[in-house]
TILUM-517251 format. One line per 8 residues: their letters; for each residue x, z, y of C-alpha. Coordinates in nm, 2 decimals. Example, Ala and Ser with C-alpha at 12.3 -4.5 7.8 and 13.67 -1.06 7.14 Angstrom:
as = 1.23:0.78:-0.45  1.37:0.71:-0.11
***
This chain:
xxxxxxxx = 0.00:0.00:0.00  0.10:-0.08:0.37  0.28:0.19:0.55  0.03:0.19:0.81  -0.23:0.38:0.60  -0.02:0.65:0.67  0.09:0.59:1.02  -0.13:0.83:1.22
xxxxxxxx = -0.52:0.84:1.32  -0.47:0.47:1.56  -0.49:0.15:1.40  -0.51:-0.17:1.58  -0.83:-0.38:1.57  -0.99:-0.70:1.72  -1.15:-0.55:2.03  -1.47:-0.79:2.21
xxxxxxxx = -1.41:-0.82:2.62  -1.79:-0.87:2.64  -1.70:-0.94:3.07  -1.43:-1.23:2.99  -1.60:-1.34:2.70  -1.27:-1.33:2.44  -1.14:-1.03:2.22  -0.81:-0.90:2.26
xxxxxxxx = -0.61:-0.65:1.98  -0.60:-0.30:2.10  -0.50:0.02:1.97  -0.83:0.24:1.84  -0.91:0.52:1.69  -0.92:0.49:1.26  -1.26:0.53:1.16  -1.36:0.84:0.99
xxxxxxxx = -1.59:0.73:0.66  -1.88:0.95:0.62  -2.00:1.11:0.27  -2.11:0.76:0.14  -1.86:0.52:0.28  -1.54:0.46:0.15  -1.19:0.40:0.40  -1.08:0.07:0.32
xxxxxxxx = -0.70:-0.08:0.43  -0.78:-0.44:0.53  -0.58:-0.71:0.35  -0.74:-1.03:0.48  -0.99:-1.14:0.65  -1.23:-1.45:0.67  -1.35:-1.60:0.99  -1.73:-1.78:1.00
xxxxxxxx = -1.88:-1.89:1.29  -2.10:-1.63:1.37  -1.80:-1.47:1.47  -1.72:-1.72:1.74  -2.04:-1.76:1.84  -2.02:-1.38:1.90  -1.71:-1.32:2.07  -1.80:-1.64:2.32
xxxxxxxx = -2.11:-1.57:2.38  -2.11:-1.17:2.31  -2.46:-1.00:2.27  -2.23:-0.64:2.21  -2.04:-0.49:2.48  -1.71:-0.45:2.59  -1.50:-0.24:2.31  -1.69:-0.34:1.99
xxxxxxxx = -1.49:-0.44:1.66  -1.59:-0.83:1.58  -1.60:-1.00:1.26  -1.79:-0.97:0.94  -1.54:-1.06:0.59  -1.29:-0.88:0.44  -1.09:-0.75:0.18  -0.90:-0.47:0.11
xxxxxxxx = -0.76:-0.16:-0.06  -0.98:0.16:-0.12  -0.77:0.48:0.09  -1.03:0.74:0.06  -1.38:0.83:-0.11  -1.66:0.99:0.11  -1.75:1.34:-0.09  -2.09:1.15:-0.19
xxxxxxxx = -1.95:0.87:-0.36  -2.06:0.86:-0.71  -1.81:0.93:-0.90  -1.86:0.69:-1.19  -1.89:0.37:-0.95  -1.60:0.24:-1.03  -1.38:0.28:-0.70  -1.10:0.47:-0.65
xxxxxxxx = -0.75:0.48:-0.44  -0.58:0.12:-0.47  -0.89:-0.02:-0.57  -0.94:-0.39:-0.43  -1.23:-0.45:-0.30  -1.42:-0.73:-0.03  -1.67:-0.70:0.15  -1.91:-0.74:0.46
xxxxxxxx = -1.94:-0.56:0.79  -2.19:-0.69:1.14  -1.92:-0.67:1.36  -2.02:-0.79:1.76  -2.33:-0.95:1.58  -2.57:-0.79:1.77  -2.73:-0.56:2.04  -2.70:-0.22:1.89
xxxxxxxx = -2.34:-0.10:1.80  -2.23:-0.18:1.45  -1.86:-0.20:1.29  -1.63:-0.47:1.29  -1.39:-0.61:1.02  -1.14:-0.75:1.18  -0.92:-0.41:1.21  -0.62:-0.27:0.97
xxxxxxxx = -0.91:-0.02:0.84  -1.27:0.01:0.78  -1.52:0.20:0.67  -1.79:0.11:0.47  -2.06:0.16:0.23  -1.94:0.19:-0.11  -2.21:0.01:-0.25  -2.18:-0.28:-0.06
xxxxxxxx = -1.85:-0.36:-0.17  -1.75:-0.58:-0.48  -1.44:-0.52:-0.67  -1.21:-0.78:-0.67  -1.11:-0.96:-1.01  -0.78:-1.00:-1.20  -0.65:-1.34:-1.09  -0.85:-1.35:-0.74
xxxxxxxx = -0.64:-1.32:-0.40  -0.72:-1.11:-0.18  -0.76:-1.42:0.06  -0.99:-1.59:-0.20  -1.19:-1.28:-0.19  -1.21:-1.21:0.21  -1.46:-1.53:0.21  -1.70:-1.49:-0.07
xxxxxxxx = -1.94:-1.17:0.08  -2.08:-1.31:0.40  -2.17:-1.69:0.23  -2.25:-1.55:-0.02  -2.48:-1.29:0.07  -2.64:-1.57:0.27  -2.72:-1.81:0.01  -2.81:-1.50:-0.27
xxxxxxxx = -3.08:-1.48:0.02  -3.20:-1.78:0.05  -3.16:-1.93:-0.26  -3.35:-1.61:-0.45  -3.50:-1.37:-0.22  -3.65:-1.60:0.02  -3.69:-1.92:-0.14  -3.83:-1.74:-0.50
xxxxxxxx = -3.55:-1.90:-0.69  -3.47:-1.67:-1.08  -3.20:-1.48:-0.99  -2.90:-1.34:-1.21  -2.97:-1.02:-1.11  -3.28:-0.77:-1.07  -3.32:-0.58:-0.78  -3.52:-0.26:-0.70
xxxxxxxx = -3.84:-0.32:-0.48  -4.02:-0.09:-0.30  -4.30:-0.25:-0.23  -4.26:-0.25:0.15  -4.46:-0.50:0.39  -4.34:-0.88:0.34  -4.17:-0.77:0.01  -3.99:-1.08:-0.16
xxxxxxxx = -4.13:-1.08:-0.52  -3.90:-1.17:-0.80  -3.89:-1.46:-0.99  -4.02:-1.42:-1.34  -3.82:-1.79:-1.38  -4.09:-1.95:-1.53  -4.16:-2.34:-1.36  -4.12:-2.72:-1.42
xxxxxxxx = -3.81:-2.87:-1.34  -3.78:-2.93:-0.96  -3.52:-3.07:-0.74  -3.32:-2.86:-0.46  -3.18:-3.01:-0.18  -2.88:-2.88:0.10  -2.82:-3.03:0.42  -2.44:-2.99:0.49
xxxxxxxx = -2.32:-2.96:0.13  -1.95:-2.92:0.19  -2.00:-2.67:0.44  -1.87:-2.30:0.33  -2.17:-2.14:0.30  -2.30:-2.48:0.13  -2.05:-2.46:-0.17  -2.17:-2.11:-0.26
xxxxxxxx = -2.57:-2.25:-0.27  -2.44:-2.49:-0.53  -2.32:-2.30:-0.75  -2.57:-2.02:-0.71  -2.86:-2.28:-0.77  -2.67:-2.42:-1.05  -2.66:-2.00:-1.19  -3.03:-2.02:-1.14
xxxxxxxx = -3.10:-2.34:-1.35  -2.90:-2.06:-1.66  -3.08:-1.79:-1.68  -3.41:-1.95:-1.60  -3.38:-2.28:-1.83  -3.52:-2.47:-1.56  -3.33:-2.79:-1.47  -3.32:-2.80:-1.10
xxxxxxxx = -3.15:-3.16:-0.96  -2.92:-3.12:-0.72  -2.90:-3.32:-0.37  -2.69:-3.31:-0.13  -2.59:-3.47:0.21  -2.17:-3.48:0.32  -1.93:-3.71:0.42  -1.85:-3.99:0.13
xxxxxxxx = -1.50:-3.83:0.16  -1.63:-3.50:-0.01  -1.83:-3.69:-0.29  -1.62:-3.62:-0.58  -1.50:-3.25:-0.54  -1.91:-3.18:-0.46  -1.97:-3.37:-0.80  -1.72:-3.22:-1.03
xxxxxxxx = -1.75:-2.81:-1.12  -1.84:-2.56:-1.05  -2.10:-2.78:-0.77  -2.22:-3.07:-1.02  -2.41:-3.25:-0.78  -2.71:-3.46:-0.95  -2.71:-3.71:-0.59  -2.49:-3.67:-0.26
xxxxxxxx = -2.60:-3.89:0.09  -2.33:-4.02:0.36  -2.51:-3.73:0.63  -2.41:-4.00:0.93  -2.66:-4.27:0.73  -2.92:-4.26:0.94  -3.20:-4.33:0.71  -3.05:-4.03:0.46
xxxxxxxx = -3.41:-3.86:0.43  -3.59:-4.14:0.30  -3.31:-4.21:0.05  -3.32:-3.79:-0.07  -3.69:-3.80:-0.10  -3.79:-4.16:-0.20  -4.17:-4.24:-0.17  -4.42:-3.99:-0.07
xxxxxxxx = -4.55:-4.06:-0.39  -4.25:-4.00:-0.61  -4.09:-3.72:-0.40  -4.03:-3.42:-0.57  -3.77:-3.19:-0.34  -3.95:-2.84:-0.37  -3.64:-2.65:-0.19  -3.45:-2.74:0.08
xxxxxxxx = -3.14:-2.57:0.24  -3.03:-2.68:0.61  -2.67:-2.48:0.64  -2.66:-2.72:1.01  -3.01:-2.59:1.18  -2.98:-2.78:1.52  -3.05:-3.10:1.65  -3.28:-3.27:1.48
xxxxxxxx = -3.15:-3.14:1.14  -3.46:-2.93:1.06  -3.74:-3.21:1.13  -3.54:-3.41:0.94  -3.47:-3.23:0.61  -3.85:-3.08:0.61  -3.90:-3.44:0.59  -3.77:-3.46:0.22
xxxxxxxx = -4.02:-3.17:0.12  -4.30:-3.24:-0.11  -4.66:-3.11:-0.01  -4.57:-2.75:-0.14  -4.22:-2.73:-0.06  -4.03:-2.45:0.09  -3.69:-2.50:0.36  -3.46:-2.24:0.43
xxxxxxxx = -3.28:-2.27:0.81  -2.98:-2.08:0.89  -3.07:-2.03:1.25  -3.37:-1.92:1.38  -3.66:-2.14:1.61  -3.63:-1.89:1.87  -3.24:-1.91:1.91  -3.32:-2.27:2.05
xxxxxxxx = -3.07:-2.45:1.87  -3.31:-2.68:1.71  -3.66:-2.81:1.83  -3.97:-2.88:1.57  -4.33:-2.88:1.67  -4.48:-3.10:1.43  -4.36:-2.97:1.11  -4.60:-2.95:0.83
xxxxxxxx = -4.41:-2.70:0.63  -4.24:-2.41:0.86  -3.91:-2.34:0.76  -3.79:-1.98:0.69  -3.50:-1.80:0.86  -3.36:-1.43:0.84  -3.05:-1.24:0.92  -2.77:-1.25:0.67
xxxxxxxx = -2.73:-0.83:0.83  -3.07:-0.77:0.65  -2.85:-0.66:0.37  -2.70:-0.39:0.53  -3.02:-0.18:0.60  -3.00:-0.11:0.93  -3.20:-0.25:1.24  -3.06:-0.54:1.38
xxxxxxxx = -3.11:-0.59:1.75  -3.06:-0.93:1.92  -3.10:-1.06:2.25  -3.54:-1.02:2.28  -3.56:-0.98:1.89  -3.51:-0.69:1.67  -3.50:-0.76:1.27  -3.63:-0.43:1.14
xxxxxxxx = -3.49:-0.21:0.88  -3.56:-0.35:0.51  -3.48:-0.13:0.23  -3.58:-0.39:-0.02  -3.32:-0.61:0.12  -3.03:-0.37:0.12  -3.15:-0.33:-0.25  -3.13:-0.71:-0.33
xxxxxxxx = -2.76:-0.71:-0.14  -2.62:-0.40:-0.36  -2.74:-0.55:-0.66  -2.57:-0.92:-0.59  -2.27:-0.71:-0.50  -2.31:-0.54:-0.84  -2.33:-0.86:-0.97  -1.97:-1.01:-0.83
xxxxxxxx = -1.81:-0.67:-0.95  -1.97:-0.73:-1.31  -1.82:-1.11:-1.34  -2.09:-1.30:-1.14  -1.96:-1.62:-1.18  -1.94:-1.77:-0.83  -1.59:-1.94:-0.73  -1.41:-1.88:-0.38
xxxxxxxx = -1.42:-2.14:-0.13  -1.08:-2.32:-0.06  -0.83:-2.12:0.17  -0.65:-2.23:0.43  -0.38:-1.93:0.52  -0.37:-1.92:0.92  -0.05:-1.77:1.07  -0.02:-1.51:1.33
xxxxxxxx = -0.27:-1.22:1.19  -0.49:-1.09:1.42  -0.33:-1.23:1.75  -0.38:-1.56:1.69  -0.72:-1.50:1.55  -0.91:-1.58:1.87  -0.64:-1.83:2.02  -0.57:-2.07:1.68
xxxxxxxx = -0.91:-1.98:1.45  -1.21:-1.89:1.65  -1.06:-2.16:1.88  -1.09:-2.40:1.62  -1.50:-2.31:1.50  -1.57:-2.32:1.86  -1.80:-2.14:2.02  -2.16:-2.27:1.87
xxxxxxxx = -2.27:-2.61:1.75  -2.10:-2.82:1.47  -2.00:-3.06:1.79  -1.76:-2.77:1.93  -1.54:-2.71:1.61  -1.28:-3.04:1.66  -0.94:-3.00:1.56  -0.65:-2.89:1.88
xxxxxxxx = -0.47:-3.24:1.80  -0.27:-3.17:2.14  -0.08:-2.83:1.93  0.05:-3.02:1.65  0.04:-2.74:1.43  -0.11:-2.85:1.07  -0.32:-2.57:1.04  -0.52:-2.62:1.32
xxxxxxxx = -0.70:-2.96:1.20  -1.04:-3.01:1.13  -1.23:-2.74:0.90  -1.37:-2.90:0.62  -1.49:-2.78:0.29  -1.22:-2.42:0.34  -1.24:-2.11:0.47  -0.99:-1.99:0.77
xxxxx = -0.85:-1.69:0.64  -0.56:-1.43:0.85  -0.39:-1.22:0.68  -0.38:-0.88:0.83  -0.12:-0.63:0.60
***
């Protein structure tokens, strides 16, 4: 382990200037976990674009942690922690925290140490990275989401419900074969869908064809394992939903991912839905990013955060406690630690640890829409190209 876990009660951390819209590293205090967290020394962490969006357009204030993926090594236990759950000191272990994503004050990841919930945390396999495993929890949460508890797809996993208002019921995985379709299908979050639809088609014995739209560049790795798609669409054709759907009469798309959500990308993709379909959208109507009056099937959006089973406070919209949620994200967690078979996204190692993360990384997402994430040609460096089909990844000890 790092010498820093025993360096004193400071760390440093990625710290949000809500005023000059940037973050800067600063020396903080190291968190104290309570009775049911765990202290965990961060080894890597994974940028997404909510994080840029975030720190660019901050809804926290000035002084927040930011960023959401990690992974680390367990220091400490809360006194609460069960002692059969399987974590101990030197453990290695990823995970997900809110960071600046939102109103009210939550943690951050992007810090030499956390603290945590230690039942939101997945222990990390023989043979895994610790890079590999800073980008699995946040995608994947996401699609486990859509793809079961929102969409109604058979899951590999059973959660607990308690029968709270809007409560997702659980597939039984009975059905006729269907066909499932993902709008950005090389996208990070993207490659996880595909291989959690594809865990869905297992257990339930349903076969569930696979669509997909990318660049022609990405048609071969998105039809190989572990994503096996059934039919892939050049995404700049511009007649790509009639060629997903087909006829009215013949189309049979019952689910529909859009991982883009702006634009026209939702009108668009509802438009491969048969009568009874269902779409999940990663961003939400009222955010503005995308515009649909006239859509015959409304799409469905929540907060990856829901997970984490705490209220969730945007700008003019608060996402409300759900304790069936937080069940559904323990269990899926439960699930990686127990051999889930889901495979990491492809890394790309960024120099520079957590000073270059806002210069180099969140630089390179941009600060919003797909349109904003273009490669800083001008620098030269190789790893600030274009971000396509990888995760950006820093590592931090």
């Amino acid at each position: 382990m790092n010498d820093n876990a025993n360096r004193g009660s400071e760390m440093k951390a990625l710290v949000l200037d809500a005023e000059r819209k940037t973050a800067y590293v600063q020396d903080i205090p190291k968190p104290v976990p309570s009775s049911h967290e765990v202290l965990v020394q961060v080894d890597a962490i994974a940028l997404n674009p909510v994080d840029a969006l975030y720190v660019f357009h901050p809804l926290g204030s000035t002084g927040r942690v930011v960023g959401s993926d990690f992974a680390g090594t367990v220091v400490s236990l809360g006194q609460a922690v069960p002692p059969n759950c399987g974590l101990q000191p030197g453990t290695r272990v990823g995970g997900l925290c809110q960071g600046a994503c939102s109103v009210n004050d939550r943690p951050g990841a992007f810090a030499e140490f956390l603290a945590c919930p230690w039942d939101l945390l997945f222990t990390v396999p023989k043979g895994m990275t610790m890079e590999q495993a800073a980008t699995i929890s946040l995608c994947g949460l996401t699609v486990a989401q859509a793809v079961y508890y929102r969409l109604g797809l058979k899951a590999p996993f059973t959660w607990k419900q308690t029968g709270e208002s809007g409560s997702h019921l659980q597939s039984d995985g009975s059905g006729a074969d269907t066909e499932f379709f993902i709008y950005g299908a090389s996208t990070s979050v993207a490659l996880y869908a595909a291989q959690l639809v594809r865990r869905s088609a297992e257990v339930s014995g349903t076969k569930i064809g696979l669509l997909g739209t990318a660049s022609p560049k990405r048609f071969q790795m998105l039809k190989s394992l572990p994503y096996l798609y059934d039919k892939l669409v050049d995404y700049h054709d511009p007649e790509w939903p009639g060629k997903i759907s087909g006829s009215a009469e013949t189309c049979s798309v019952q689910y529909a991912l859009d991982w883009i959500s702006e634009g026209d990308s939702v009108r668009k993709v509802s438009q491969t839905l048969r009568e009874d379909g269902k779409m999940v959208v990663v961003r939400s109507r009222e955010g503005g990013a995308w515009k649909a009056d006239d859509l015959a099937i409304e799409p469905v959006y929540g907060a990856v955060w829901e997970g984490l089973g705490e209220d969730i406070q945007y700008a003019g919209i608060r996402v409300a406690q759900s304790l069936d949620a937080r069940a559904f994200a323990v269990e899926f967690f439960r699930w990686l630690t127990n051999g889930g078979k889901l495979e990491p996204n492809s890394v790309r190692v960024m120099p520079g640890g957590l000073e270059k993360v806002v210069v180099d990384g969140l630089t390179l997402l941009g600060s919003s829409l797909m349109e904003d994430r273009k490669p800083q040609k001008e620098q030269g460096e190789s790893w600030m190209k274009s971000v396509s089909a990888e995760k950006l990844v820093y590592r931090i000890t």
